[in-house]
N, C-alpha and C positions, 0 to 999 in steps of 0.2 A: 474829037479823038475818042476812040472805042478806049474801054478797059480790057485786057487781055485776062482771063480765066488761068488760071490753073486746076488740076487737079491731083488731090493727096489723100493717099490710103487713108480706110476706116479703121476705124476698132472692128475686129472679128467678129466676138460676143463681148459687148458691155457688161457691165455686172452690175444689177440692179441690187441698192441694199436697202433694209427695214422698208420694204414696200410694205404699203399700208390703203386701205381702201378710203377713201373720203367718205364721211356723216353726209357730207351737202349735196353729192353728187355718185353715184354708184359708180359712172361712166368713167373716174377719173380717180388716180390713186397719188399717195406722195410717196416719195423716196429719193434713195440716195444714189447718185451714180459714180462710177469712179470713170474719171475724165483721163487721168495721167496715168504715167506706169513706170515703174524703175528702172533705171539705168537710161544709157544716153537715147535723149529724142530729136525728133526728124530736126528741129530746128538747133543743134548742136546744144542744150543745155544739159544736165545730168541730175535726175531725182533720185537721194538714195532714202532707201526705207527708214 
């Protein structure tokens, strides 16, 4: 039996935070993303600020 796909909107523009360039690698930086967002989401739960 196959697995059936879905597919679910993206984020617009993510918001990339304290990016920072890596010492060990130029190619490749850290940072923080914000994943979630306030108020009710696709899957019926509720993040409030």
């Amino acid at each position: 039996m196959g697995l059936a796909h879905q597919s679910l909107a993206t984020i617009n523009s993510p918001e990339f935070i304290n990016l920072t360039p890596l010492d060990i690698n130029p190619l490749m930086s850290a940072c923080e993303i914000k994943v979630f967002y306030i108020g009710e989401n696709r899957n019926g739960s509720y993040i409030s600020k």
